[in-house]
N, CA, C and O atoms as a GROMACS GRO file, in nm:
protein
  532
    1UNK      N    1   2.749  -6.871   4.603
    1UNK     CA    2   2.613  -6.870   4.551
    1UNK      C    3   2.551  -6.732   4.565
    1UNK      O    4   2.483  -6.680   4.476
    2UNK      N    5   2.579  -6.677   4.680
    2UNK     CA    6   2.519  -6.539   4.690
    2UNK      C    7   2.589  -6.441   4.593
    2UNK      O    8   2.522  -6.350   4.546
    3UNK      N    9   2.721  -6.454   4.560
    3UNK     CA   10   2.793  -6.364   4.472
    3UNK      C   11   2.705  -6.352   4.338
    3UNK      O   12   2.682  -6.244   4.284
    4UNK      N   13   2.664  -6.467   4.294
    4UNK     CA   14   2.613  -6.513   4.181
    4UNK      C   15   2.473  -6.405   4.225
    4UNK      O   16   2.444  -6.288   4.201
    5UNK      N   17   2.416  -6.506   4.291
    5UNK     CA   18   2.252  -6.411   4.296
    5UNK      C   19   2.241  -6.267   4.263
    5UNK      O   20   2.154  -6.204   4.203
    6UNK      N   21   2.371  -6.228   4.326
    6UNK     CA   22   2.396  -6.034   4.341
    6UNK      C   23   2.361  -6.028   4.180
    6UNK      O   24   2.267  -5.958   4.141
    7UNK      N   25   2.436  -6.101   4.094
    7UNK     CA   26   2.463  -6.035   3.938
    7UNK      C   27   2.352  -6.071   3.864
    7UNK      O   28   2.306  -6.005   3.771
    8UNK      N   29   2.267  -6.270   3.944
    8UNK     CA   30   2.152  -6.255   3.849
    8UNK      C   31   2.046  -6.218   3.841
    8UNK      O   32   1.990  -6.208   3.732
    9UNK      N   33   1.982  -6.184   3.970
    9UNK     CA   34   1.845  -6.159   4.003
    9UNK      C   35   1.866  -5.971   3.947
    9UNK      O   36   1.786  -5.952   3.856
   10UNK      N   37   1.923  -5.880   3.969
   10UNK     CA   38   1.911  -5.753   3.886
   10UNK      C   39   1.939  -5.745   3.734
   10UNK      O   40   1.939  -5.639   3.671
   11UNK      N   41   1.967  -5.889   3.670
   11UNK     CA   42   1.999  -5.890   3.543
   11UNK      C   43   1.842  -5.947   3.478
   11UNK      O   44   1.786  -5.907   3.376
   12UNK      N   45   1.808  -6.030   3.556
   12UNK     CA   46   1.657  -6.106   3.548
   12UNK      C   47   1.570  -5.947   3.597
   12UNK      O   48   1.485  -5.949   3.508
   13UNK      N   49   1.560  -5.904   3.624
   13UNK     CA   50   1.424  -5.754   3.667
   13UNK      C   51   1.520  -5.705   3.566
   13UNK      O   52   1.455  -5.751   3.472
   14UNK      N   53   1.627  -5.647   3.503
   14UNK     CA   54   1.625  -5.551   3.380
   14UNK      C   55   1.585  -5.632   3.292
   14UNK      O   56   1.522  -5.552   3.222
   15UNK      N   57   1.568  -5.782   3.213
   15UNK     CA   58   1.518  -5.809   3.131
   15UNK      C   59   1.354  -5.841   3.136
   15UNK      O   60   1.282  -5.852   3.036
   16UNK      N   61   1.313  -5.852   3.272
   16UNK     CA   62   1.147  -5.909   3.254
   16UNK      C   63   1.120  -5.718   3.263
   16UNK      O   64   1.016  -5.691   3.203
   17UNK      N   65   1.180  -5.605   3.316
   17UNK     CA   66   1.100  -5.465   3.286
   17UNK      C   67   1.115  -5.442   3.171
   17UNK      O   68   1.020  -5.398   3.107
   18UNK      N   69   1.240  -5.465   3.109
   18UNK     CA   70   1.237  -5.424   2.933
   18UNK      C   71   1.147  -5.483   2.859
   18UNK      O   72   1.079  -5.397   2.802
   19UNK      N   73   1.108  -5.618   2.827
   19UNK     CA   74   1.048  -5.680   2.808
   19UNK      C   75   0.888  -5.642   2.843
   19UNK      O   76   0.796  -5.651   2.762
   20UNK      N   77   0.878  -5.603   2.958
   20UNK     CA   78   0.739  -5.608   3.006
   20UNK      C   79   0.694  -5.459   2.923
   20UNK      O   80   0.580  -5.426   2.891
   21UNK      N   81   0.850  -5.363   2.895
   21UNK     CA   82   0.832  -5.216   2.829
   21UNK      C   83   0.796  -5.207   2.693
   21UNK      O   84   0.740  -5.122   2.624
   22UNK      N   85   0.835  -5.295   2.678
   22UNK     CA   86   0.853  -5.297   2.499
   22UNK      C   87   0.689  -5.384   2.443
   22UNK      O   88   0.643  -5.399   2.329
   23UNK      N   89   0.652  -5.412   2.534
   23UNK     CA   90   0.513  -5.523   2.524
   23UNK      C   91   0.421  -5.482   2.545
   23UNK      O   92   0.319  -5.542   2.511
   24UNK      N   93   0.413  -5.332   2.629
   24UNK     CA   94   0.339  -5.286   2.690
   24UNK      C   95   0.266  -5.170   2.570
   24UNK      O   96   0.327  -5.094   2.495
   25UNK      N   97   0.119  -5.188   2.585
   25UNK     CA   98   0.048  -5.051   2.447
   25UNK      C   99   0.092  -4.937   2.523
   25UNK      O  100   0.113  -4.911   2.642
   26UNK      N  101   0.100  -4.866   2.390
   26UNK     CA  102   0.116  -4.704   2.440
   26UNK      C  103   0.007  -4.630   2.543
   26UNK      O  104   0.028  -4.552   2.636
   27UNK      N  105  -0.055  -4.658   2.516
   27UNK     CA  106  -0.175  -4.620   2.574
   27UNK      C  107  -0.160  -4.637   2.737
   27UNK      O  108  -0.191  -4.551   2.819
   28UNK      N  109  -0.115  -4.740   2.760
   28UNK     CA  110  -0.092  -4.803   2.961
   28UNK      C  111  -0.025  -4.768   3.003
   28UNK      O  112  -0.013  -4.782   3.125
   29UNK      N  113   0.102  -4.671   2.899
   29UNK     CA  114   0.263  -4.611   2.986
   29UNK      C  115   0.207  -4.450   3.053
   29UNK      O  116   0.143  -4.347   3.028
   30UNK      N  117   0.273  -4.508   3.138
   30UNK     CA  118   0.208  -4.339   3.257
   30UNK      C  119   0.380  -4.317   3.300
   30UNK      O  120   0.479  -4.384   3.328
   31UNK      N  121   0.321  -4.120   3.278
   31UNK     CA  122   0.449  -4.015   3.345
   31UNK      C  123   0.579  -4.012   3.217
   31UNK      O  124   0.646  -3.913   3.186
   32UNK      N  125   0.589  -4.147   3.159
   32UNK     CA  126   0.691  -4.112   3.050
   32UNK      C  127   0.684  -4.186   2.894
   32UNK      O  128   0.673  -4.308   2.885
   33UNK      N  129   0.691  -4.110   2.790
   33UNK     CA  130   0.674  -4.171   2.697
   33UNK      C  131   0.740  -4.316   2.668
   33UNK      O  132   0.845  -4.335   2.729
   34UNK      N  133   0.693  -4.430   2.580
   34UNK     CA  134   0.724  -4.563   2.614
   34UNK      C  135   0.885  -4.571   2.599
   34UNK      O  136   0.935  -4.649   2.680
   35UNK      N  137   0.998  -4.493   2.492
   35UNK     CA  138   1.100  -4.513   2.424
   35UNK      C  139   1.144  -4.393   2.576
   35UNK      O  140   1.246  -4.429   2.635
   36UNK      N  141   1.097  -4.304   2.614
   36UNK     CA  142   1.181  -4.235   2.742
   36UNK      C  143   1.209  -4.374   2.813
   36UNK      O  144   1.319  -4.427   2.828
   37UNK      N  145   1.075  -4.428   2.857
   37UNK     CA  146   1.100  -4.571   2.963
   37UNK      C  147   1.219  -4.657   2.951
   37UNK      O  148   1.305  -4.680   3.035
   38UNK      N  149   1.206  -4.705   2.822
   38UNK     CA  150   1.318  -4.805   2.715
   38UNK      C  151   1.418  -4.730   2.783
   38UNK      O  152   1.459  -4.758   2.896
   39UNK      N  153   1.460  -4.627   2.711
   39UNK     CA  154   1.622  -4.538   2.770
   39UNK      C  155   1.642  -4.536   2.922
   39UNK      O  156   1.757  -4.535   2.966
   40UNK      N  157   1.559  -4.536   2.988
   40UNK     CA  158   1.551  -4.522   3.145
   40UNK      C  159   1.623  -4.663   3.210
   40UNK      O  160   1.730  -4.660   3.271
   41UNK      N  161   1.546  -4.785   3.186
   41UNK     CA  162   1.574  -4.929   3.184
   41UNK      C  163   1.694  -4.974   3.173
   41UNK      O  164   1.765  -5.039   3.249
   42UNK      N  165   1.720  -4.905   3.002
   42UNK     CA  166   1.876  -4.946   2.949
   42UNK      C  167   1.970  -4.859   3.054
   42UNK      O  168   2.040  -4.913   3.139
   43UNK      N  169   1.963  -4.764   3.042
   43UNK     CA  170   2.062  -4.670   3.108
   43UNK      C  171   2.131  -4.707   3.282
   43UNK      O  172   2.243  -4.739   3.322
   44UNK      N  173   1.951  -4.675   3.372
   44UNK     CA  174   1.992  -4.723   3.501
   44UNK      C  175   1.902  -4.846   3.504
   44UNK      O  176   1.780  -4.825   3.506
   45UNK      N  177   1.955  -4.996   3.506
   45UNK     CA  178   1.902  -5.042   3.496
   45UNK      C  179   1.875  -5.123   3.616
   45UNK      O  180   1.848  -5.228   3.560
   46UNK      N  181   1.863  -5.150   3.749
   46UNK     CA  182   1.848  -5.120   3.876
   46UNK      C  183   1.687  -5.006   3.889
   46UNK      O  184   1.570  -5.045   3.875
   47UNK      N  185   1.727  -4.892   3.912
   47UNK     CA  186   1.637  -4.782   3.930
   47UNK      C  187   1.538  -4.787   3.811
   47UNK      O  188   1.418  -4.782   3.836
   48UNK      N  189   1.579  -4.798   3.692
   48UNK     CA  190   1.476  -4.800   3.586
   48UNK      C  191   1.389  -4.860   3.581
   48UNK      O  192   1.280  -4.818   3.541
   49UNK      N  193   1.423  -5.019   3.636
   49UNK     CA  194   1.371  -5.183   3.589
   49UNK      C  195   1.274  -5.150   3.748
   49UNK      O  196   1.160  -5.195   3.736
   50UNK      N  197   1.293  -5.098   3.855
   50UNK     CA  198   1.197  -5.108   3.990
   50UNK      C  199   1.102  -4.984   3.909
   50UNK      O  200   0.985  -4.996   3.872
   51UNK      N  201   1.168  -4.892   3.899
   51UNK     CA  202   1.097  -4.740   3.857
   51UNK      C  203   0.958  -4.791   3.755
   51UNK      O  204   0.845  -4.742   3.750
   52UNK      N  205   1.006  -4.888   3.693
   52UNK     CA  206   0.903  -4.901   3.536
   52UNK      C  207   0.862  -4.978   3.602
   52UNK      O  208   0.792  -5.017   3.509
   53UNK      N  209   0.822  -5.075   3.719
   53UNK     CA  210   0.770  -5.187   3.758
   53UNK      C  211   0.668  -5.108   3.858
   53UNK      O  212   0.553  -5.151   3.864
   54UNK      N  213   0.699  -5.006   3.930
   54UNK     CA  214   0.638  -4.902   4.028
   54UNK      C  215   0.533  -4.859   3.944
   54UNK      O  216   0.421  -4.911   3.942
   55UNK      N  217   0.576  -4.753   3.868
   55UNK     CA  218   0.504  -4.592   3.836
   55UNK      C  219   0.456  -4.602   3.706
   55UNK      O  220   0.353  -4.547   3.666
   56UNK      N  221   0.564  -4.700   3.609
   56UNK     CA  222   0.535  -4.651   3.491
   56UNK      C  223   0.411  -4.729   3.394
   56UNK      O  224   0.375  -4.688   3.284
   57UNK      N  225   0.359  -4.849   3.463
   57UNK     CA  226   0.240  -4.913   3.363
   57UNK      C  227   0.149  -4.897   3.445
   57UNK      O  228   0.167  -4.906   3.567
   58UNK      N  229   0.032  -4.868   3.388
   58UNK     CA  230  -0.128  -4.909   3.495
   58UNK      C  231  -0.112  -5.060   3.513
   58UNK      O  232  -0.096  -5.153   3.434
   59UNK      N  233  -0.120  -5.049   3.643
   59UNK     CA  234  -0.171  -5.216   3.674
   59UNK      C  235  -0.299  -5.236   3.678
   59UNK      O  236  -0.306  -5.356   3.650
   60UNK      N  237  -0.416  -5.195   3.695
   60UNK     CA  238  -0.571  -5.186   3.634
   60UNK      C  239  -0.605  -5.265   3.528
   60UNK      O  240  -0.504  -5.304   3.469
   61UNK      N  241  -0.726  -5.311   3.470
   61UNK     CA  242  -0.691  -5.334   3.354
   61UNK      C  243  -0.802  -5.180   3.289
   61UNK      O  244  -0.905  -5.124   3.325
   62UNK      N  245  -0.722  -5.170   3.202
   62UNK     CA  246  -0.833  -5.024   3.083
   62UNK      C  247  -0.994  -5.084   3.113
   62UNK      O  248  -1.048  -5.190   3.144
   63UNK      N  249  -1.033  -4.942   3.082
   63UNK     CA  250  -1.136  -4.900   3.098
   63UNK      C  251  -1.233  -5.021   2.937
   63UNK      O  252  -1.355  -5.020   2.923
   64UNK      N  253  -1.177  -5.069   2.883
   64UNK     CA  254  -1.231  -5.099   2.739
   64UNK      C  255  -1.172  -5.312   2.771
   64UNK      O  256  -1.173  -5.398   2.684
   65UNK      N  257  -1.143  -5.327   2.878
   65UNK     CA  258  -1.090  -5.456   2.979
   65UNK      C  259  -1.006  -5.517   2.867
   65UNK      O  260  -1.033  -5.634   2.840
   66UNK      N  261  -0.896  -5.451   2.789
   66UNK     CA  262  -0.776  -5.490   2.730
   66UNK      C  263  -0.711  -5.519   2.841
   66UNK      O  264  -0.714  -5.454   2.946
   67UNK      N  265  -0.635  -5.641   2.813
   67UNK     CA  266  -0.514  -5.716   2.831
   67UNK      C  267  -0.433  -5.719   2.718
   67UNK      O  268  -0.472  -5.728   2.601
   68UNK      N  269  -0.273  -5.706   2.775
   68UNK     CA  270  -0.145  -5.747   2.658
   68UNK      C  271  -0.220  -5.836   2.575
   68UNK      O  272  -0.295  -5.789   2.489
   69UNK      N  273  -0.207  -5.990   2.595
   69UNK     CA  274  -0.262  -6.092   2.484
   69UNK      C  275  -0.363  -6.065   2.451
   69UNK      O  276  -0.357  -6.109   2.336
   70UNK      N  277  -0.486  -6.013   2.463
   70UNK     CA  278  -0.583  -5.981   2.404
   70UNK      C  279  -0.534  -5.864   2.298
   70UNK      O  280  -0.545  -5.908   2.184
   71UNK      N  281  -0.489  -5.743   2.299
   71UNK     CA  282  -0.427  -5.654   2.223
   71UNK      C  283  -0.311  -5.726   2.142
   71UNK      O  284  -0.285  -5.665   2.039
   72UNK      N  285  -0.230  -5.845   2.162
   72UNK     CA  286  -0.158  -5.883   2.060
   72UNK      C  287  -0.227  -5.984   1.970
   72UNK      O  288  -0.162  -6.031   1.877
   73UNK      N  289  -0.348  -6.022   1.987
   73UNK     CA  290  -0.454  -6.140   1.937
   73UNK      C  291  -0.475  -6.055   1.843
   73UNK      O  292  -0.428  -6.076   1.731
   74UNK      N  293  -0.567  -5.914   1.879
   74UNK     CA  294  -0.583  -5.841   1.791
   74UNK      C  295  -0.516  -5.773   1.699
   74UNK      O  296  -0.572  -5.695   1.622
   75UNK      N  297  -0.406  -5.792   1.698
   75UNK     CA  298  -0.330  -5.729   1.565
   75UNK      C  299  -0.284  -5.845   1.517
   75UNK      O  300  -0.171  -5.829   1.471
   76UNK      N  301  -0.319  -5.945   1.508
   76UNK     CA  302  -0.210  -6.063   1.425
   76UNK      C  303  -0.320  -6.121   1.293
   76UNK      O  304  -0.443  -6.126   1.289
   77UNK      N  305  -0.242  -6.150   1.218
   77UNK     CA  306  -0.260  -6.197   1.064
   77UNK      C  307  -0.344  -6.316   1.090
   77UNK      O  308  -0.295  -6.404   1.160
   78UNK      N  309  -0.498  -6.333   1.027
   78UNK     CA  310  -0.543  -6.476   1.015
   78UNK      C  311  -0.493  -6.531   0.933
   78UNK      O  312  -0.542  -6.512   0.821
   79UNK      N  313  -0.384  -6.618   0.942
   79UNK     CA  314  -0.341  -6.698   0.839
   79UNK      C  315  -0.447  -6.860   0.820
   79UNK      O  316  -0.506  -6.925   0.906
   80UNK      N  317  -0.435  -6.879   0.687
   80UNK     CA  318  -0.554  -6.987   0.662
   80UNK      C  319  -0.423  -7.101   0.558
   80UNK      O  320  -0.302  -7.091   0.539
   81UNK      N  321  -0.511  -7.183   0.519
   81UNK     CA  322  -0.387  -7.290   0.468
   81UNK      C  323  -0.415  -7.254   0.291
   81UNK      O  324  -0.521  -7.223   0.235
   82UNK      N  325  -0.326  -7.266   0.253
   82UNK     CA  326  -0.334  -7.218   0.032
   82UNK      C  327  -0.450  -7.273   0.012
   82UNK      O  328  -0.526  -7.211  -0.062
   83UNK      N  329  -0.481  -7.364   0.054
   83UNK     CA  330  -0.610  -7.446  -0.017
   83UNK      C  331  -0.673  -7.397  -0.007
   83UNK      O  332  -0.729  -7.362  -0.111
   84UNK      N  333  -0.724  -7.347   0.121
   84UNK     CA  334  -0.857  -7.266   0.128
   84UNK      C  335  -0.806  -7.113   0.137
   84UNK      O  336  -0.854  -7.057   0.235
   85UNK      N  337  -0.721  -7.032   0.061
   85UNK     CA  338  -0.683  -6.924   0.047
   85UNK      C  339  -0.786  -6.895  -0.088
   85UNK      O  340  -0.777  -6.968  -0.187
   86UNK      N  341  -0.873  -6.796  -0.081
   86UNK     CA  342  -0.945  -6.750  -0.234
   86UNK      C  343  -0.834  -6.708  -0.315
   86UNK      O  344  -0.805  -6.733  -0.432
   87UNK      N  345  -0.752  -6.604  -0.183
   87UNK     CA  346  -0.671  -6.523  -0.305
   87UNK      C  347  -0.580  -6.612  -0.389
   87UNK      O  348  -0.577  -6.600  -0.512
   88UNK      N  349  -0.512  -6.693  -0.332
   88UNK     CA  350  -0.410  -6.788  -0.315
   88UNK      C  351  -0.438  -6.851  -0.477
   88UNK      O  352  -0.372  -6.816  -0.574
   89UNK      N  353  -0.537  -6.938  -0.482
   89UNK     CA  354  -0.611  -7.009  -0.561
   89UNK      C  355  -0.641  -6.881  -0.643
   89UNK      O  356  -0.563  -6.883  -0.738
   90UNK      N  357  -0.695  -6.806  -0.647
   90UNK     CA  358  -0.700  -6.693  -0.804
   90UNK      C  359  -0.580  -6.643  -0.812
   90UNK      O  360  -0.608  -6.530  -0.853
   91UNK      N  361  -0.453  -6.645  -0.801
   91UNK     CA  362  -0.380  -6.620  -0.832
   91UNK      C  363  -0.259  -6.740  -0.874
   91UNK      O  364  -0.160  -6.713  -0.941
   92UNK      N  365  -0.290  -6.869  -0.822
   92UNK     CA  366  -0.279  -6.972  -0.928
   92UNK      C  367  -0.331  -7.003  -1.058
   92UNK      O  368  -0.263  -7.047  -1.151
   93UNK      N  369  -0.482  -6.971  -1.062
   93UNK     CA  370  -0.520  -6.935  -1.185
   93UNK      C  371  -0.488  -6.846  -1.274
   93UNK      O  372  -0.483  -6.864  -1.396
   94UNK      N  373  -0.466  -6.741  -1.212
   94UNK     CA  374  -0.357  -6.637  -1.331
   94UNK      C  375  -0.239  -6.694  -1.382
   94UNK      O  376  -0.218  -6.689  -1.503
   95UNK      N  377  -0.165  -6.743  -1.312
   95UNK     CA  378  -0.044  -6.764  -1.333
   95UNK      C  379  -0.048  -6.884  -1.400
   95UNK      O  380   0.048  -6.878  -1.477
   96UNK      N  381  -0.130  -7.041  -1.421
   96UNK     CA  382  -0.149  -7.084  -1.532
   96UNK      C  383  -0.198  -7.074  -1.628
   96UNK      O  384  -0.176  -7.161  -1.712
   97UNK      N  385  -0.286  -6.961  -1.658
   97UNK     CA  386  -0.360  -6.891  -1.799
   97UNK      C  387  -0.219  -6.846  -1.880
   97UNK      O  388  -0.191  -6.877  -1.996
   98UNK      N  389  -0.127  -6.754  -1.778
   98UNK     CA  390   0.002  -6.698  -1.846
   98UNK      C  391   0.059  -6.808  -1.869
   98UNK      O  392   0.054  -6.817  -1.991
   99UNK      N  393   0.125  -6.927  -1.818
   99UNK     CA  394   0.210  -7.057  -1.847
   99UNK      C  395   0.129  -7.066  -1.977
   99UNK      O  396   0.181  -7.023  -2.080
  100UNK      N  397  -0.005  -7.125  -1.980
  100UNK     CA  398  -0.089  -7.179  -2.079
  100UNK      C  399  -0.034  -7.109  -2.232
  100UNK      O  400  -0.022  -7.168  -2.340
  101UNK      N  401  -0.015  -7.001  -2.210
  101UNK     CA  402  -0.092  -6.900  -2.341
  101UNK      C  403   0.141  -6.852  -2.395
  101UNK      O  404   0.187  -6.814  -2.502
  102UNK      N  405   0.208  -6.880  -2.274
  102UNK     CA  406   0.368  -6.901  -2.296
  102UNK      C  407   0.400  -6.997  -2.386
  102UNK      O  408   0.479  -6.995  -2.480
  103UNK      N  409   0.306  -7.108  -2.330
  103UNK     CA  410   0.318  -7.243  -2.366
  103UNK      C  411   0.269  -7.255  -2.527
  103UNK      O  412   0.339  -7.290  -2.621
  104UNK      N  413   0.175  -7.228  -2.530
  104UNK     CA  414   0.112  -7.197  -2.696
  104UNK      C  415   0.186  -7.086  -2.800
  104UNK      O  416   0.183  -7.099  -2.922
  105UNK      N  417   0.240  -6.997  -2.744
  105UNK     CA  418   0.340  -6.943  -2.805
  105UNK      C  419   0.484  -7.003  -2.851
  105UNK      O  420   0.554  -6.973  -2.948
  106UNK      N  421   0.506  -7.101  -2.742
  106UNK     CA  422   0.632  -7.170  -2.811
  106UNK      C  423   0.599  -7.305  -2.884
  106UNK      O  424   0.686  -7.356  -2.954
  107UNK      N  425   0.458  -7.372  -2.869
  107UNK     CA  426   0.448  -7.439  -2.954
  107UNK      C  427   0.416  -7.360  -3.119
  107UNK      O  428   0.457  -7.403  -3.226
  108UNK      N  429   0.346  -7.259  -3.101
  108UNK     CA  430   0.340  -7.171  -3.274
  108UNK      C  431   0.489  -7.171  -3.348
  108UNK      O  432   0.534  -7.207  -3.457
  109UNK      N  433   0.536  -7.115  -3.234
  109UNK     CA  434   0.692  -7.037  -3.316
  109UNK      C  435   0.759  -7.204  -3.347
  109UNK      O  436   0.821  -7.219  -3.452
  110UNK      N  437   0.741  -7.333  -3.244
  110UNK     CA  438   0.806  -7.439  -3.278
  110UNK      C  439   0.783  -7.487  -3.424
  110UNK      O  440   0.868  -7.513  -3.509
  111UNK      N  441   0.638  -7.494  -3.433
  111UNK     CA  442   0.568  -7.548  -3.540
  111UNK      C  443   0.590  -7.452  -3.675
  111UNK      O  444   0.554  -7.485  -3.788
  112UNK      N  445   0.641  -7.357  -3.649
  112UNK     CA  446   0.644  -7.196  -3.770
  112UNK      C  447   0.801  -7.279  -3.782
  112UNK      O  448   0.806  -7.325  -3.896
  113UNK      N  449   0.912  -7.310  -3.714
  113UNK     CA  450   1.037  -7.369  -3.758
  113UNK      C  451   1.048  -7.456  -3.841
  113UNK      O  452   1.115  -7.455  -3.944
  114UNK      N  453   0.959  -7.563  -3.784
  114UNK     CA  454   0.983  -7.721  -3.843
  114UNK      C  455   0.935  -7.725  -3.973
  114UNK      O  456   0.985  -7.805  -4.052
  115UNK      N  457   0.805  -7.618  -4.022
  115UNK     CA  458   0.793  -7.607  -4.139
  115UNK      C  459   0.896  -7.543  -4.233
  115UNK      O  460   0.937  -7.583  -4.342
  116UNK      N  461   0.927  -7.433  -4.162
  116UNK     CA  462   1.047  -7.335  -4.218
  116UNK      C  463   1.194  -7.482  -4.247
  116UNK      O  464   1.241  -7.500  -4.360
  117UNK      N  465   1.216  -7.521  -4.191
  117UNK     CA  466   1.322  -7.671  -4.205
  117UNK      C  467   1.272  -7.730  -4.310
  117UNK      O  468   1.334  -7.758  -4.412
  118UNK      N  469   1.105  -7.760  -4.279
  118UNK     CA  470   1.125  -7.878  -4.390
  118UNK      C  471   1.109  -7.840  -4.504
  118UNK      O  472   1.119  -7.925  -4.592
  119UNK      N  473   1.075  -7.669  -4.552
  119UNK     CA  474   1.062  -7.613  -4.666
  119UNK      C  475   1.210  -7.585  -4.721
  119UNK      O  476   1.210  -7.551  -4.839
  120UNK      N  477   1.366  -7.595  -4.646
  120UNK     CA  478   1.423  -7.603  -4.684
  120UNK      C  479   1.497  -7.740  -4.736
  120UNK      O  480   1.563  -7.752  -4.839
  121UNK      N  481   1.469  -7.840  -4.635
  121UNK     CA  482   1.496  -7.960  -4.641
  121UNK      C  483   1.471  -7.962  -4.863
  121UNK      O  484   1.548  -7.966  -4.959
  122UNK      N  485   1.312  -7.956  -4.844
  122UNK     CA  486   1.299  -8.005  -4.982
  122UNK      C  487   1.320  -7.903  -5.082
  122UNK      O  488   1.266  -7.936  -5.187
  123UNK      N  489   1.378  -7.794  -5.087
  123UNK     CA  490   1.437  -7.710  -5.126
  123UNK      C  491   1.566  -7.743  -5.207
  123UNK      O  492   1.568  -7.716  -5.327
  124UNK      N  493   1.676  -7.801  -5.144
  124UNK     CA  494   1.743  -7.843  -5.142
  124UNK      C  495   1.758  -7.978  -5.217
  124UNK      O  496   1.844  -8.003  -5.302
  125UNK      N  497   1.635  -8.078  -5.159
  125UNK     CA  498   1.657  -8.225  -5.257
  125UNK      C  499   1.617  -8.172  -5.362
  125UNK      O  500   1.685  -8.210  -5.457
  126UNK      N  501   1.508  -8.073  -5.400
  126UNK     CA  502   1.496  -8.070  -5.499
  126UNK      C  503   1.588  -8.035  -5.645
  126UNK      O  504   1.594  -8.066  -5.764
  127UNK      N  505   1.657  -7.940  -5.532
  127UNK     CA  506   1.760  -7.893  -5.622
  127UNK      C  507   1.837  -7.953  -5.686
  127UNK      O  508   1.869  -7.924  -5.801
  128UNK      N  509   1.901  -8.100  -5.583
  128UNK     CA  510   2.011  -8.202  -5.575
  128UNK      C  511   1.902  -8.312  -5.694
  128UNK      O  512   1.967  -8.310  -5.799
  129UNK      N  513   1.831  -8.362  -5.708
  129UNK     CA  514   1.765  -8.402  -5.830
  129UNK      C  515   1.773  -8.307  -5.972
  129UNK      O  516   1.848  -8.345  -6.062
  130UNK      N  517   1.721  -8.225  -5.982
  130UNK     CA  518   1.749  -8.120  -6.110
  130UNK      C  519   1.880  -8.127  -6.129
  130UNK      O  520   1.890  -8.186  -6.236
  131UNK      N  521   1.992  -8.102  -6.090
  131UNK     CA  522   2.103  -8.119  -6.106
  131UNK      C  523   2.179  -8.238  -6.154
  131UNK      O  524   2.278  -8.236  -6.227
  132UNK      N  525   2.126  -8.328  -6.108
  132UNK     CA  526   2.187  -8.463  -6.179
  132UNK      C  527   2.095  -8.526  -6.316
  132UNK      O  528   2.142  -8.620  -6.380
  133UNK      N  529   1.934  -8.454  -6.358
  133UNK     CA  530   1.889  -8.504  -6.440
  133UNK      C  531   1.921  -8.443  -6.565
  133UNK      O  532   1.876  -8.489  -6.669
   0.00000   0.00000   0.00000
């Protein structure tokens, strides 16, 4: 059991410091830029993962009382549901004006055929009458 512990508990602190590195705003990393930290972590990851847990984040909170989740609240997308999307809904409306006005185009050109047919249709009988009278 202790053999085990040796390999997991320094495998558990390199993933909660990377993690805690990569999560962390630029702004809170002190002494080394955030991607130096990253390389530090990966590299010695023992010395890195205590080192970045020591020195390298303010534990304070900022002067402006950001927290991680508060700073990831703030950058995320208000997503709303289609229904009540404005854009969502005007851009369904575009896109059936275009169907609409597709749609009326292939009924013209349909209706421009069937005449074109039936002007030959009787074209034809007519012909097939004159011919036998």
């Amino acid at each position: 059991m202790l053999r085990a512990l040796m390999f997991i508990l320094p495998l558990a602190l390199l993933i909660y410091a990377f993690i805690d590195c990569l999560n962390t705003p630029e702004d809170e990393v002190r002494h080394l830029p955030k991607v130096v930290w990253v390389i530090v972590i990966l590299l010695f990851p023992f010395v890195g993962s205590v080192g970045w847990l020591a020195v390298g984040k303010m534990r304070h909170a900022p002067a402006g009382g950001r927290t991680p989740s508060e700073w990831h609240r703030n950058h995320r997308h208000e997503w709303v549901a289609p229904d009540d999307n404005p854009e969502f809904l005007k851009s369904l409306r575009e896109e059936n004006k275009k169907d609409e006005s597709l749609l009326k185009d292939w009924e013209a050109d349909l209706r421009r055929r069937e005449e074109e047919l039936k002007r030959r249709e009787q074209g034809t009988s007519g012909e097939d009458t004159g011919t036998e009278g």
